[in-house]
C-alpha positions in Angstrom: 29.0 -54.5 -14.5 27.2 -58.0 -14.5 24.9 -58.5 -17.6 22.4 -60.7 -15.2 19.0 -59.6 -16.2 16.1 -61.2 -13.8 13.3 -63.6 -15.6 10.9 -60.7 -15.6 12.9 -58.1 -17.3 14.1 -60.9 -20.2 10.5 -61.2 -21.0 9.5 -57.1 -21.1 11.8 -56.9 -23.8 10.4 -59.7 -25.3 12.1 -62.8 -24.4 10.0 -66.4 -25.3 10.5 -68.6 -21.5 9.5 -72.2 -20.8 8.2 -71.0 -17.8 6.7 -67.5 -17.3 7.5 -65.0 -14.8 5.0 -64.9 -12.1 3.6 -62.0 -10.0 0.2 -61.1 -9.2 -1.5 -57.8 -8.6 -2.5 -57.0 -4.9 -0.1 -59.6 -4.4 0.3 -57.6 -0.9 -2.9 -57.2 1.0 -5.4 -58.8 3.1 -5.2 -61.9 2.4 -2.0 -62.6 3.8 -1.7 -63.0 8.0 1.6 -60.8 8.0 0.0 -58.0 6.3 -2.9 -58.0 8.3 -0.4 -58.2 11.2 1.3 -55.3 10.0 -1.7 -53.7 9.3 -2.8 -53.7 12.9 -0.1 -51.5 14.3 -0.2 -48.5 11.0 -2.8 -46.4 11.8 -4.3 -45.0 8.2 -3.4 -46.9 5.2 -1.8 -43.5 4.2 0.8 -44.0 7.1 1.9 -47.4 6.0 2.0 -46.3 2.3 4.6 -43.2 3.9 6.7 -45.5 6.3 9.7 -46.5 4.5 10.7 -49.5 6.4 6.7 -50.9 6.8 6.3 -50.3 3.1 8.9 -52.2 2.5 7.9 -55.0 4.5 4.7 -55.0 2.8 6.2 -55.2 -0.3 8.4 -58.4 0.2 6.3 -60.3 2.5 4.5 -62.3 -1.2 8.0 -62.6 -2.4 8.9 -64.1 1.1 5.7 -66.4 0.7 5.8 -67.3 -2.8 8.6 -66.9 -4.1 7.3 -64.4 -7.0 9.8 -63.0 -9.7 8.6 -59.6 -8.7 7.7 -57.6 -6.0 5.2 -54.2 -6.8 6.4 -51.6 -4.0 3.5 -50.8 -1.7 1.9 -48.1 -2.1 -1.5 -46.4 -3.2 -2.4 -44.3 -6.9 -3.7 -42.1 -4.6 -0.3 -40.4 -3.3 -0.8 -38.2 -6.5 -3.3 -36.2 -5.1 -2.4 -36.7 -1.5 1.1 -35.1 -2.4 -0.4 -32.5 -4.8 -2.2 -31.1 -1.9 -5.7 -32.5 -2.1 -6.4 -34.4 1.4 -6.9 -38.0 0.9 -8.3 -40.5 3.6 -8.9 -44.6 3.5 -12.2 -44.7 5.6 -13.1 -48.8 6.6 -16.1 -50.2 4.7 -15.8 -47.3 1.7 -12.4 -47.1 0.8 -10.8 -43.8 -0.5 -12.5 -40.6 0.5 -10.9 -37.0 -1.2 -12.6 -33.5 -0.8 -13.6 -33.3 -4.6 -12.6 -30.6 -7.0 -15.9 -28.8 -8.4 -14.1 -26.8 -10.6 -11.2 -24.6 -12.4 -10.8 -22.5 -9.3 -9.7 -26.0 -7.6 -6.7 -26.7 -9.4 -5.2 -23.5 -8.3 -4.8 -25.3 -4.5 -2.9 -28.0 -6.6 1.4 -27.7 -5.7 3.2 -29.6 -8.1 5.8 -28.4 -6.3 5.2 -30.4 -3.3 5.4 -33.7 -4.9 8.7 -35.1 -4.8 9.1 -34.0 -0.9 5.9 -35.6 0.0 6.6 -38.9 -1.8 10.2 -39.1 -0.6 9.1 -42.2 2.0 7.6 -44.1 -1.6 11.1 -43.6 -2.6 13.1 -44.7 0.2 11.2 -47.8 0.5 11.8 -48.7 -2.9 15.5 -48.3 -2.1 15.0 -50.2 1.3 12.9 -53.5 -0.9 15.4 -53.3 -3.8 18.3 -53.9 -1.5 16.4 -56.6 0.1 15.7 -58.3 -2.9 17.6 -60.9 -4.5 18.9 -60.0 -8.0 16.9 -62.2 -9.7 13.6 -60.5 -8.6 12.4 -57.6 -10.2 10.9 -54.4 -8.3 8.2 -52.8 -10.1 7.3 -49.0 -9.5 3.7 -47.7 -10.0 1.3 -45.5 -10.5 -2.5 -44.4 -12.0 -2.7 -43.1 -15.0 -4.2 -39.5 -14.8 -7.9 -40.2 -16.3 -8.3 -42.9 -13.6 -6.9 -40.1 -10.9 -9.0 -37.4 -11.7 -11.7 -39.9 -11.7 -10.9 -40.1 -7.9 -10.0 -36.4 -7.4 -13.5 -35.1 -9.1 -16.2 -37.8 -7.6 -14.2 -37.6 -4.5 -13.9 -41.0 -4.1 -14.9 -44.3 -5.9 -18.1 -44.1 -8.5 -20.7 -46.0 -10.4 -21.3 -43.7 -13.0 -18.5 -41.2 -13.2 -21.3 -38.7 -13.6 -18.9 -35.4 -12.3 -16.0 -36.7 -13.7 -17.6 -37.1 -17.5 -19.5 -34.0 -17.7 -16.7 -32.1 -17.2 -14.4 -33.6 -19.2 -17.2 -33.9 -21.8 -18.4 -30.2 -21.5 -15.1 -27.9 -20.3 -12.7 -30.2 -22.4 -10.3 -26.9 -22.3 -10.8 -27.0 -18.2 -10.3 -30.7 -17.6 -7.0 -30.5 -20.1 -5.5 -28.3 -17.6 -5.8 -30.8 -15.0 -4.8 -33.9 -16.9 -1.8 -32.0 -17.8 -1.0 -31.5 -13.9 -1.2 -35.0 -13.6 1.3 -35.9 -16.3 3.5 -33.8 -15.1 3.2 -35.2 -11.6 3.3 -38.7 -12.7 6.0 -38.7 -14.5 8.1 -37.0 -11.9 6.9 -39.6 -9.6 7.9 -42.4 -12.1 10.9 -41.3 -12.3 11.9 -40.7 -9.3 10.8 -44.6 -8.7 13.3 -45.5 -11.3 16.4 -43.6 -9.7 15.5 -45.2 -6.1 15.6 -48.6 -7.5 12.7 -49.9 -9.9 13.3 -52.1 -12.2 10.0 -51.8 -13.9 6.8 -49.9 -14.1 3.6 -50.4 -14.3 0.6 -48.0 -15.5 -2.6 -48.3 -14.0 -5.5 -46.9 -15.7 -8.6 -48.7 -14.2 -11.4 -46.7 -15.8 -10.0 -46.6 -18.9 -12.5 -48.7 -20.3 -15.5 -45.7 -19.4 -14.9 -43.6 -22.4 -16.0 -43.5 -25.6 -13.9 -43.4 -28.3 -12.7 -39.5 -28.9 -12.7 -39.5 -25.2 -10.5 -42.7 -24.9 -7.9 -41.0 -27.3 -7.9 -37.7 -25.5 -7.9 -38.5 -21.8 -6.2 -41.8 -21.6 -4.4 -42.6 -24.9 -2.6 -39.3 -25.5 -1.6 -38.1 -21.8 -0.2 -42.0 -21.4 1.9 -41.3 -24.3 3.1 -38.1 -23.0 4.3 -40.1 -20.1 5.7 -43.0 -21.7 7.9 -40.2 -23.8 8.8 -38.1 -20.5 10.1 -41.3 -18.5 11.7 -42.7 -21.5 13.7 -39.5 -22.4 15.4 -39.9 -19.1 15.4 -43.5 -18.6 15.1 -45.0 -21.9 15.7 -48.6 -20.8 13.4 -49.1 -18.2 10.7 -51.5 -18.9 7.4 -50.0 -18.8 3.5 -52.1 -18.6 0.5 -50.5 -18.9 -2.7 -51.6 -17.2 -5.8 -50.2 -19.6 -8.5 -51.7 -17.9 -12.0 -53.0 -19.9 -10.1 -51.1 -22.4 -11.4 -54.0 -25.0 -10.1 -53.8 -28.6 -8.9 -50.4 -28.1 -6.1 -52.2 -26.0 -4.1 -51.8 -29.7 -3.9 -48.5 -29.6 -1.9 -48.8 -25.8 0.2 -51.6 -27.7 1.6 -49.3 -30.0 2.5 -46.4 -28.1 6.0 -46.2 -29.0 8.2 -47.1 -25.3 5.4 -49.3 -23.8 7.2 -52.6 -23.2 3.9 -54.9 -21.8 0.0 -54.9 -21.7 -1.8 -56.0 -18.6 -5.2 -58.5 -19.6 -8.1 -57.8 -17.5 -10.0 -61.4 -17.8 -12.3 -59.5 -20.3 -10.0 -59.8 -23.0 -10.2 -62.6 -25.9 -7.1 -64.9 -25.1 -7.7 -65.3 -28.8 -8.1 -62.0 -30.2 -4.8 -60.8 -27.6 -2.8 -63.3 -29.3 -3.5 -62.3 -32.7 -3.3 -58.4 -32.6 -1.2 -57.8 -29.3 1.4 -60.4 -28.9 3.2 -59.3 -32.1 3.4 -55.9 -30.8 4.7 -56.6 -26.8 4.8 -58.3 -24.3 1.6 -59.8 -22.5 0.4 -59.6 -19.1 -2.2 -61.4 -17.2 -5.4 -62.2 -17.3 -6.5 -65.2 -15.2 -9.8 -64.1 -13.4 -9.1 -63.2 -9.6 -12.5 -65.6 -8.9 -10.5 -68.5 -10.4 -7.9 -68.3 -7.9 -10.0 -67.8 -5.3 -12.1 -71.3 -6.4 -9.0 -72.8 -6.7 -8.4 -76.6 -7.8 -9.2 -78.0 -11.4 -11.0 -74.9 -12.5 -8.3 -72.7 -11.9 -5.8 -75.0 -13.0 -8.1 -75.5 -16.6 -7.9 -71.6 -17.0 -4.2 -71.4 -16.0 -3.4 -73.9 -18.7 -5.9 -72.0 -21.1 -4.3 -69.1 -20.8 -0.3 -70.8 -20.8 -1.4 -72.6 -24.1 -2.7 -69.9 -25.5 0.5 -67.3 -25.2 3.2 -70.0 -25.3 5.0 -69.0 -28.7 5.5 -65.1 -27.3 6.4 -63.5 -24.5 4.2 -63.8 -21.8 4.2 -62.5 -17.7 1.5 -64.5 -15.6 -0.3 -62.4 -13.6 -4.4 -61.8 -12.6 -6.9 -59.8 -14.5 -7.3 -57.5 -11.5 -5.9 -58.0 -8.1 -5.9 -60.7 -5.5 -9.3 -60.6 -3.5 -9.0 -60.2 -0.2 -10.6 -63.6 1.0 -8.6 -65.9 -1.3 -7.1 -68.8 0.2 -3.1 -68.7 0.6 -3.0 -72.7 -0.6 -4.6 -71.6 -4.1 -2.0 -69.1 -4.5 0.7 -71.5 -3.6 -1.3 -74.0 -5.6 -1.2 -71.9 -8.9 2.2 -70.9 -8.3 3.5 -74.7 -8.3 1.3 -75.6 -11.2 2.8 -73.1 -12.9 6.5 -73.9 -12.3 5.7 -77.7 -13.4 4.0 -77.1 -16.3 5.6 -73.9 -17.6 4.5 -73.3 -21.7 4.7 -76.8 -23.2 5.3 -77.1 -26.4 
């Protein structure tokens, strides 16, 4: 068996390179003229996200483009609750829309059951990209983490205030347990079945981390991504695995120590400084150039770039975005950014 480990995978288990692995969130969307191309001829985002051969597309076309050392398989958190059995749509202008659950007599519609079935296509595309792929690009597999999917599955959608969400998980903390614990449960099924179709890596999304207060934090995002980590460890215990904790702030640590967590993901709130310090001993970085710097492009976003490269040179150290690419960015800054990146690398 060839030892050949690709650039991103060296640096998850915490390998120091003169240049940096590159790959950005929402590397595969709208701003790219294939995937709108694509787009046209889906139907619902959902029927992309389930067509093996499209998804995979999808996921390549940046790595066709760019020349990234990964590729993220396309897909949506939002299978979770689409496969447990809750109907999920993608409606133009709003974005997701989910009949909310009101209550403990919701959860009993819930089939975990259902969920490896349903997100067979997520699997065979990841199969279909992988083989695709050259061996010295990564595939990363994905998913929400359950706060930030019951966040969707109780508001029924996208929020400002969390209001449902929070009550409940304030007020019924036995109730809301009971769903976060069909989550894990889900998740880490669908992890790793990610992992036996092909992933190389994973990545842990949990946007709304950064909502909670502290108790809350440690019950509803810090424990259940644990539980996780330890379920898809115990039967993978190689595979890389990043976590995403977003506007998580200092409480970031507490993500960096979870025993099996390979990588943080920066959001561009995060103290270049401060991560340095109290992360970069612990794992791997990830991130956290602001998505509105690439879409300014020239010398400002080559200043931050080399902010941020200077900054993490002496550990290990993945390039990516603070959040994902935004839809109106112009392809020349990406290829801009990616060439500054391979000539400057982390200079001594």
């Amino acid at each position: 068996m060839s030892s050949f480990r690709p650039a991103l995978i060296k640096t998850l288990n915490g390998e120091v390179s003169k240049k940096p692995p590159v790959w950005l969130m929402r590397q595969a969307g709208r701003y790219l003229p294939e995937y709108r191309e694509l787009r046209k001829n889906t139907g619902s985002f959902l029927n992309l996200c389930y067509s093996p051969n499209l998804a995979a597309e999808a996921t390549l076309q940046p790595i066709k483009r760019f020349g990234f050392d990964a590729a993220i398989i396309f897909s949506d958190i939002l299978v979770i609750p689409d496969a447990l059995g809750q109907p999920v749509s993608f409606q133009e202008g709003i974005g997701p829309v989910l009949d909310p659950l009101s209550g403990i007599d919701d959860l009993k519609k819930l089939k975990k059951e259902n969920i490896i079935d349903r997100l067979n296509p997520v699997y065979e595309a990841i199969q279909i990209a992988r083989a695709d792929l050259s061996k010295d690009k990564s595939l990363i597999g994905f998913t929400g983490a359950p706060w930030t999917i019951a966040t969707y599955m109780i508001e029924g959608g996208t929020s400002r205030d969390f209001l449902k969400t929070k009550r409940w998980a304030f007020s019924k903390p036995e109730e809301f347990k009971k769903l976060i614990d069909i989550l894990i449960d889900a998740i880490t099924e669908h992890l790793i079945s990610q992992i036996e179709a092909g992933a190389d890596a994973l990545q842990i999304f949990d946007s709304w981390a950064g909502i909670l207060p502290e108790k809350e934090f440690d019950l509803w995002c810090l424990r259940p991504i644990k539980r996780i980590v330890s379920g898809v460890r115990g039967k993978c215990p190689g595979i890389p695995i990043i976590v995403f904790p977003r506007l998580a702030g200092e409480r970031y640590i507490k993500i960096a120590e979870i025993d099996g967590v390979s990588a943080v993901s920066l959001d561009q709130t995060v103290s270049l400084n401060w991560a340095k310090k109290f992360l970069q001993p612990k794992v791997t970085l990830q991130g956290n150039l602001d998505p509105v710097y690439l879409l300014a492009g020239g010398r400002v976003m080559r200043e931050e770039t080399s902010r941020i490269l200077d900054t993490f040179r002496n550990g290990p150290f993945i390039f990516n975005l603070g959040h994902g690419v935004l839809p109106s960015t112009p392809l020349k800054h990406v290829i801009e950014l990616c060439e500054f990146i391979a000539e400057r690398g982390l200079q001594d």
